[in-house]
C-alpha positions as CSV (number, residue, x, y, z in Angstrom):
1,X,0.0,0.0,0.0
2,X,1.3,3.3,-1.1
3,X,1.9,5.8,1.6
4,X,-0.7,8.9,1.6
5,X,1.8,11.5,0.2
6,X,5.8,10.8,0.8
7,X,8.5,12.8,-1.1
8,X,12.3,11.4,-1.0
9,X,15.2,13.3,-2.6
10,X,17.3,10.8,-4.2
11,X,20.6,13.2,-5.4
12,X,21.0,17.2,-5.2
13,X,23.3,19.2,-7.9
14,X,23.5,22.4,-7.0
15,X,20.2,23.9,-5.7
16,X,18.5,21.4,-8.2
17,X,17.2,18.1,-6.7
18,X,15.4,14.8,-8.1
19,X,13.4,12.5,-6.3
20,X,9.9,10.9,-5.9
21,X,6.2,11.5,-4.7
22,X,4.9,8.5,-3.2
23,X,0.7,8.2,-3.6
24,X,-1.8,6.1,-3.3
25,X,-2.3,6.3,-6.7
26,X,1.1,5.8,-8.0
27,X,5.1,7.4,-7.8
28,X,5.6,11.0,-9.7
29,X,9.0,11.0,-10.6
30,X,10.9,14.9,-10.0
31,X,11.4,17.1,-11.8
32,X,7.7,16.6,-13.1
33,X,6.2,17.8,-16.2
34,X,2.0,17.6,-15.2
35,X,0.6,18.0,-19.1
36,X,-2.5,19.8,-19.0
37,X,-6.2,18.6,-18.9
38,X,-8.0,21.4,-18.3
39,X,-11.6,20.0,-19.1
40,X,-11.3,16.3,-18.1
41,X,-8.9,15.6,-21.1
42,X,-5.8,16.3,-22.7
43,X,-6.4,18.0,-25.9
44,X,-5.9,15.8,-29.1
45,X,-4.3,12.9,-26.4
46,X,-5.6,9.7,-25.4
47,X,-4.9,9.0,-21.4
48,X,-2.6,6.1,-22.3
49,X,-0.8,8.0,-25.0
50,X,-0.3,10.8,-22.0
51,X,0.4,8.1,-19.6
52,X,3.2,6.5,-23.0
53,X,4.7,9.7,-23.3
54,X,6.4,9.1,-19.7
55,X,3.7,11.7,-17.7
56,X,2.9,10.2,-14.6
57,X,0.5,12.9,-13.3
58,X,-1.9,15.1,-15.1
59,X,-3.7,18.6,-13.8
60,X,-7.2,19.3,-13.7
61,X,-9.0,22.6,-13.6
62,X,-11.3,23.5,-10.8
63,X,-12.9,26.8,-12.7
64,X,-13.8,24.9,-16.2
65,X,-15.0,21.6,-14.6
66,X,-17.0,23.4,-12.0
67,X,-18.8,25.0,-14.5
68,X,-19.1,22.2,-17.0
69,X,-20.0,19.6,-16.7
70,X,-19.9,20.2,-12.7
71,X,-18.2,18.8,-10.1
72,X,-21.1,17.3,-8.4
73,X,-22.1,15.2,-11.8
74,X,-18.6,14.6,-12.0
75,X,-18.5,12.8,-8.6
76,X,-22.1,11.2,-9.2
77,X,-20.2,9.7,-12.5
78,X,-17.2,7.8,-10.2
79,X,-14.6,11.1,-9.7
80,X,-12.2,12.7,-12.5
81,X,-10.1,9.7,-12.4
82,X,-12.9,7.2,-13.7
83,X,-14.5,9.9,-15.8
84,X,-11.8,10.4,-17.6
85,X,-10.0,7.3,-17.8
86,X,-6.8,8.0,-16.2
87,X,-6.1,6.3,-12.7
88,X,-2.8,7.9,-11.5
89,X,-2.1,10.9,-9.5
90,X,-4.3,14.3,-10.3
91,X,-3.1,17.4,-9.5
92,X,-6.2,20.3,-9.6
93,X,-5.6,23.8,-9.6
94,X,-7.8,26.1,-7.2
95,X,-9.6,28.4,-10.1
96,X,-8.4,31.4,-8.5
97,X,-6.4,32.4,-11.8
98,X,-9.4,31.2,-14.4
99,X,-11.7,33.2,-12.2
100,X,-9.4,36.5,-12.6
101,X,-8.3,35.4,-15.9
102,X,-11.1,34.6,-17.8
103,X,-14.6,36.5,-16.4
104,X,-15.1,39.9,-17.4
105,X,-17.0,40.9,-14.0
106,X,-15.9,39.5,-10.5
107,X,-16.4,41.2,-7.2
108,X,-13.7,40.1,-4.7
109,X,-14.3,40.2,-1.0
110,X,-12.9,38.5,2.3
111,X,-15.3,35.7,1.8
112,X,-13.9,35.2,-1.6
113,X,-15.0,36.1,-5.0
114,X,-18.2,36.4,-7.1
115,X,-17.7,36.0,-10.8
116,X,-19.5,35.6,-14.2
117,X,-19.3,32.1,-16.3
118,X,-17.6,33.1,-19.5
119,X,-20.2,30.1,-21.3
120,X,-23.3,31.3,-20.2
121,X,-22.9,34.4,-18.0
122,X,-24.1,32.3,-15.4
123,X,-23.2,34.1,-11.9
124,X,-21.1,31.9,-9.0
125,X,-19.1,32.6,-5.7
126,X,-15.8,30.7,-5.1
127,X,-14.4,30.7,-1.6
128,X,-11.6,28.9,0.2
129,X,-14.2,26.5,1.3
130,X,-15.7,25.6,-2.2
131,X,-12.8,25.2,-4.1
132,X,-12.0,22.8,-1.1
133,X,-15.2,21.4,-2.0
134,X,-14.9,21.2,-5.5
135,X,-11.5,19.7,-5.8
136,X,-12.6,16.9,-3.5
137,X,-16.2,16.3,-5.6
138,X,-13.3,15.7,-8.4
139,X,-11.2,13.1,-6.0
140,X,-8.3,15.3,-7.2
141,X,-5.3,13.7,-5.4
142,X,-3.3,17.1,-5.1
143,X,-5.6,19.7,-3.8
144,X,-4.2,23.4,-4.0
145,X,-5.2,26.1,-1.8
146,X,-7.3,28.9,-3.1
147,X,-5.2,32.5,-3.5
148,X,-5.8,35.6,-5.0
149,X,-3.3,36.7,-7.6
150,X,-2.4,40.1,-8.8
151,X,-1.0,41.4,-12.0
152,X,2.9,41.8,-11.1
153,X,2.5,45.6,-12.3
154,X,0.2,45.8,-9.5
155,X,1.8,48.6,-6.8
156,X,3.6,47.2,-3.5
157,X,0.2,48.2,-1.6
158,X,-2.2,45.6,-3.7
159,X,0.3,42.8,-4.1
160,X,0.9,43.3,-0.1
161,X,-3.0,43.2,0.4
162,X,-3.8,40.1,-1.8
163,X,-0.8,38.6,-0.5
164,X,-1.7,39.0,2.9
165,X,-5.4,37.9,2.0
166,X,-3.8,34.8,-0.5
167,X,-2.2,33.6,3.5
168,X,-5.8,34.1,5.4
169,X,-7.3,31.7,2.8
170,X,-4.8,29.3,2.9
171,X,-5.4,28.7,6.5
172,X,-9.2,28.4,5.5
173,X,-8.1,26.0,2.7
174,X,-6.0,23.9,5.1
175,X,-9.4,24.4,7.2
176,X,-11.6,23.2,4.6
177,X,-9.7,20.5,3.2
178,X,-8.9,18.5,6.4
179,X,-12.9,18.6,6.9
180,X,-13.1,16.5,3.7
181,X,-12.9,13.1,6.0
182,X,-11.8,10.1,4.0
183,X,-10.6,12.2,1.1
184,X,-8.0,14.4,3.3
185,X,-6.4,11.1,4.9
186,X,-5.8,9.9,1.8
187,X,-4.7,12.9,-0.8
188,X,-2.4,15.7,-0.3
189,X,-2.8,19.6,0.2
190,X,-0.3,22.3,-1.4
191,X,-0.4,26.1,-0.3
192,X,1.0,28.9,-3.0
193,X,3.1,31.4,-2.5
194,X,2.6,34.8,-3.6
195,X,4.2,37.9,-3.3
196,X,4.9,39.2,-7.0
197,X,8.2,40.1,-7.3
198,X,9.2,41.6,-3.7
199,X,11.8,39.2,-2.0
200,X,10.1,40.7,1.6
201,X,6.9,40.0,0.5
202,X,7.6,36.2,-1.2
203,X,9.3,35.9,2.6
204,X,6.5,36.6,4.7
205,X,3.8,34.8,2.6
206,X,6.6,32.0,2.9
207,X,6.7,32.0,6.5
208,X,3.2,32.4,6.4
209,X,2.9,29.2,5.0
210,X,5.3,27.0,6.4
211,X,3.2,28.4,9.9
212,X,0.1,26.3,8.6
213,X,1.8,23.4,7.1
214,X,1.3,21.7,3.7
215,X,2.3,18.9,2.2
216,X,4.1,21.1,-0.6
217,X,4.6,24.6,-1.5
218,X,3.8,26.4,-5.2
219,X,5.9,29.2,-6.2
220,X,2.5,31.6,-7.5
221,X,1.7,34.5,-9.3
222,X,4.9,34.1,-12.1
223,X,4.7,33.5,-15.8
224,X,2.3,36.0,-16.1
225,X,4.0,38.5,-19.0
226,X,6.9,39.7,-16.2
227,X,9.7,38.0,-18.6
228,X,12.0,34.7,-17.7
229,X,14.8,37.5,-16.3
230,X,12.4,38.8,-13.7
231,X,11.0,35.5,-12.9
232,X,14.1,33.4,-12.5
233,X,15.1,36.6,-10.6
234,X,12.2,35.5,-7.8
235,X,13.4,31.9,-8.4
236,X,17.2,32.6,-7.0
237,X,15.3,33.2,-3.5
238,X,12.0,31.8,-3.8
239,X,12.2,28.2,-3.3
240,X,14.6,28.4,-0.4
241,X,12.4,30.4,1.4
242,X,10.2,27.3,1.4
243,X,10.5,24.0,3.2
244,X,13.6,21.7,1.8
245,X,11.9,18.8,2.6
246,X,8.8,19.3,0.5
247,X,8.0,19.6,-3.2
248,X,8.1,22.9,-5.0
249,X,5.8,23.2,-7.7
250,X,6.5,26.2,-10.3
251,X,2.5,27.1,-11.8
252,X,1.9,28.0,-15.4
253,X,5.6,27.1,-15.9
254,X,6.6,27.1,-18.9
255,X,8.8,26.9,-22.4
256,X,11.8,24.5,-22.3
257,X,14.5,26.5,-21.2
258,X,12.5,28.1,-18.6
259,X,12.0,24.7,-17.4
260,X,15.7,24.3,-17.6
261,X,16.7,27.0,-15.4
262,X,14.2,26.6,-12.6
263,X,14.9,22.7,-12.4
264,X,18.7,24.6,-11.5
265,X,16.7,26.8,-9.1
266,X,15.2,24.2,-6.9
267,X,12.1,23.9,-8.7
268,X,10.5,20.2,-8.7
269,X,7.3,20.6,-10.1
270,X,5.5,22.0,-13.3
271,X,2.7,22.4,-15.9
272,X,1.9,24.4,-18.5
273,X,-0.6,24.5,-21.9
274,X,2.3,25.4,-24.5
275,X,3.0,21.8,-25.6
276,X,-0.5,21.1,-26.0
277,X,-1.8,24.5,-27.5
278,X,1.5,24.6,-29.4
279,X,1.0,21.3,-31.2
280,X,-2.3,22.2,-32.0
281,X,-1.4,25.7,-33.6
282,X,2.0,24.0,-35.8
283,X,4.4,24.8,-33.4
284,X,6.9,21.8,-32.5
285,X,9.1,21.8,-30.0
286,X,12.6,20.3,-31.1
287,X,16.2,20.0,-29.6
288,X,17.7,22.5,-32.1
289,X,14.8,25.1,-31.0
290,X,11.1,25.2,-31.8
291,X,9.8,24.9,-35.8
292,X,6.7,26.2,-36.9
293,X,5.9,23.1,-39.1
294,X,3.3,25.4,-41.2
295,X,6.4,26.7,-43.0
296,X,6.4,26.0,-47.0
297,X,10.1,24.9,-46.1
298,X,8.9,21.5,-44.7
299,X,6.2,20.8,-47.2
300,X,8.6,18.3,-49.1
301,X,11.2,17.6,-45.7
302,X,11.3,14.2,-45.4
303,X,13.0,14.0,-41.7
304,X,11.2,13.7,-38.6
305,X,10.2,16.9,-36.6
306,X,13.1,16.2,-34.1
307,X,15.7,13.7,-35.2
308,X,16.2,13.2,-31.7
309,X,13.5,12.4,-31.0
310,X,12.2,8.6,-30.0
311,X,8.5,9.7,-30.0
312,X,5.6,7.4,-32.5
313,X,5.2,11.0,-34.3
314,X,8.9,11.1,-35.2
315,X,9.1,7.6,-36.1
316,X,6.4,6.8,-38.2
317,X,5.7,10.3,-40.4
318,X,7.6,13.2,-42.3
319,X,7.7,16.5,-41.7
320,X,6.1,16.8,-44.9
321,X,3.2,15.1,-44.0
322,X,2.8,16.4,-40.8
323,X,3.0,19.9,-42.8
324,X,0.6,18.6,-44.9
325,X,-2.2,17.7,-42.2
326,X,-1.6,21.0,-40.6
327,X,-2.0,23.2,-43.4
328,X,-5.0,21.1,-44.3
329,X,-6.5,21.5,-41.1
330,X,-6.6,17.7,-40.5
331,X,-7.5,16.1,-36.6
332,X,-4.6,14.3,-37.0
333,X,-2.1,16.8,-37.8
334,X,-2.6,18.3,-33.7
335,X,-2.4,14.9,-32.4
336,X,0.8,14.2,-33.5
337,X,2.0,17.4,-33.1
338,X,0.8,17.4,-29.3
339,X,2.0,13.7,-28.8
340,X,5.6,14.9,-30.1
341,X,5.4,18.2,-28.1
342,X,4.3,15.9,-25.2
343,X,7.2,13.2,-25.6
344,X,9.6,16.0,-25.9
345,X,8.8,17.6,-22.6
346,X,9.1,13.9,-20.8
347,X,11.9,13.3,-22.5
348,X,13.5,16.8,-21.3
349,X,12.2,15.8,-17.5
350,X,14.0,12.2,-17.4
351,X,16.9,13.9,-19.1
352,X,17.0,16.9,-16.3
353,X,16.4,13.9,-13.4
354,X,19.3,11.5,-14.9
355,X,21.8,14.6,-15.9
356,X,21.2,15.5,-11.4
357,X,21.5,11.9,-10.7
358,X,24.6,11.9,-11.9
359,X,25.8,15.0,-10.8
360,X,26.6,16.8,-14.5
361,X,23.4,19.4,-14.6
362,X,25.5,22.7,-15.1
363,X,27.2,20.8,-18.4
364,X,23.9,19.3,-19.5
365,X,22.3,22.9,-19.0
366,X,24.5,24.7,-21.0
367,X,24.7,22.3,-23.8
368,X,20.9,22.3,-24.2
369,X,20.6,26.1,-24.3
370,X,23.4,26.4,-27.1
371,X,21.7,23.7,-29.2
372,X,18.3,24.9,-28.6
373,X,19.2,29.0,-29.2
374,X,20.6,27.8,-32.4
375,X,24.4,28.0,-31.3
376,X,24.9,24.5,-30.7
C-alpha cells in the first residue's frame, strides 16, 4: 500500500534536486512535467498515450469543470479519475487564476470572489471553502489552496494586500480540506506562495505558509508576462524560502528553457498548456529550438520533426506530411503534433532527473541552451 503522500530526494546538484512522490495512486518521478487537462482531457491525447509519453501525473481545472460539466455530476459519475479514464495521481488547480483570468465581472471580498461564467454568464461565488469542496467532488489527489493573484504591475500596496489575504485563505483551505474526511487522509494539500516580485513579500507569505503546514509549497503569481529575467530573478530566492523537505511546484511554468533554469533553481514541479496549445497551432518543440511546421520549407522535408527524438510522431511520419495535415486543417495533424510536443517535454524531464543523478546538470544545461538558441 502506497503511503498517503511521501517525497524522497534521491541526489541534489547544485540547488537542483530529483526524487519521488509517493501516492496512493502511483510514484511522480521529479522534476515533473503535469501536461495539462484542463476539461477532463488532454487536448488531441488519449490517457494512455499521455500516460506513454512518460507523464505520470496530469492537472485538472477547478474553474472549467465546476462549470461544465460540474463537479457534483462529475463525482455522481465515479470522480475525475474514472470519468476520464486516467487512474494515476491528479493534480487540480484552485480556479483562483481562471476566475481572474477569464470573467469579465468578478467582485472580490474576504469571503472570496463572485464571478461571471464566460459560457453562459451564469453568476457563481468561489471561496476557500468551495474550491476545497470542488477539488474533492473531483477526487483530485493534489488539492491546491485557493489564492488571490495580482497582476505583477500591481503597486507594493495591492500585491501586499492580496498577498496577505492569499495567507488568510490558505489557513481556510487547510481548514476546509482537512474537513473533507476520507478524502484528506488519503490525498495531499499544497499552499501557494505569492508575493509578485518583492523578495520581503515572497518571505513573509513563505513564513506564512510554512506556519500552517502543507504537504508542498507552489511558487504563485509568475509566468504572467513579467519575462523569464524577472521570474528566475524570484526563483534565485524563492524556493529556499520554502520548506527543503517538500516539493516545490512552479505554476503555469513554462517553455523548455524556462523549465531548464528553474529545475537549477530548486524547482521540482511543473505544468503548463504550451505543448498542447502549441501542437495544435503547428508549433513543434525540437532539440535545435522550436519549428513552426506550417512553413512552405517543410512541405517536401522528409525527416522527422526532431531527429532526436524517440516519439511514434517522429518515427512513423515526415515533416512533410505532418506539414501537410496542418495546413489542411486535418484532426490528425494536432495529435501528432501534441504527442511529439508531449514526448519532448518527458523526455526533457527524465533527461533533467538522470543529468542531477549523476551530478553533471551545469554541463547538461549549458549544452541544451546552445543547441536549442541555435548555437549549438
Amino acid at each position: 500500500m502506497l503511503p498517503r503522500f511521501d517525497f524522497h530526494i534521491h541526489a541534489t546538484d547544485g540547488k537542483a534536486r530529483t526524487g519521488t512522490i509517493r501516492m496512493q495512486r502511483g510514484e511522480i518521478r521529479t522534476p515533473a512535467f503535469m501536461p495539462v487537462g484542463t476539461a477532463a482531457t488532454v487536448k488531441a491525447m488519449k490517457p494512455q498515450d499521455v500516460r506513454a509519453s512518460g507523464a505520470d501525473i496530469l492537472l485538472g481545472n477547478t474553474y472549467h469543470l465546476m462549470l461544465r460539466p460540474s463537479a457534483e455530476r462529475v463525482h455522481r459519475l465515479g470522480g475525475l479519475h474514472g470519468f476520464m479514464g486516467w487512474d494515476r495521481p491528479i493534480l487540480t488547480d484552485s480556479g483562483g487564476y481562471q476566475v481572474m483570468s477569464l470573467s469579465e465581472l468578478t467582485r472580490r471580498s474576504e469571503e472570496g470572489i463572485v464571478f461571471k461564467s464566460h459560457l453562459d454568464g451564469s453568476r457563481h461565488m468561489l471561496s476557500p471553502e468551495r474550491s476545497m469542496e470542488i477539488q474533492r467532488l473531483l477526487g483530485s489527489n493534489i488539492v491546491m489552496a485557493f489564492d488571490e493573484l495580482v497582476p505583477t504591475t500591481s503597486t507594493r500596496e495591492v500585491q501586499a494586500a492580496a498577498m496577505e489575504r492569499s495567507m488568510r485563505w490558505a489557513k481556510r483551505s487547510r481548514d476546509g480540506f482537512d474537513a473533507g474526511g476520507e478524502h484528506a487522509q488519503n490525498n495531499a494539500l499544497f499552499g501557494i506562495q505569492q508575493g509578485a516580485l518583492d523578495e520581503g513579500l515572497r518571505k513573509a507569505s513563505a513564513d506564512a505558509l510554512l506556519d500552517i503546514g502543507f504537504d508542498g509549497y507552489a511558487v504563485g503569481g509568475l509566468a504572467v508576462g513579467e519575462g523569464q529575467e524577472a521570474m528566475f530573478g524570484v526563483l534565485d530566492y524563492a524556493p529556499g524560502q520554502l520548506d527543503p523537505a517538500k516539493p516545490r511546484y512552479l505554476m503555469g511554468v513554462g517553455k523548455p528553457d524556462d523549465i531548464v533554469g528553474a529545475v537549477e533553481r530548486g524547482i521540482d514541479m511543473f505544468d503548463c498548456v504550451l505543448p498542447t496549445r502549441s501542437g495544435r497551432t503547428g508549433q513543434a518543440f525540437t532539440r535545435a529550438g522550436p519549428i513552426n511546421i506550417r512553413n512552405a520549407k517543410f512541405a517536401e522535408d522528409q525527416g522527422p520533426l526532431d531527429p532526436a527524438c524517440a516519439c511514434p510522431t517522429c518515427g512513423t511520419f515526415t515533416r512533410a506530411y505532418v506539414h501537410h495535415l496542418v495546413r489542411a486543417g486535418e484532426i490528425l495533424g494536432a495529435m501528432l503534433m501534441t504527442e511529439h510536443n508531449l514526448c519532448f517535454y518527458q523526455a526533457l524531464m527524465a533527461d533533467l532527473r538522470a543529468a542531477i543523478a549523476e551530478g553533471r546538470l551545469a554541463g547538461f544545461a549549458s549544452d541544451f541552451r546552445a543547441t536549442y538558441y541555435g548555437k549549438g
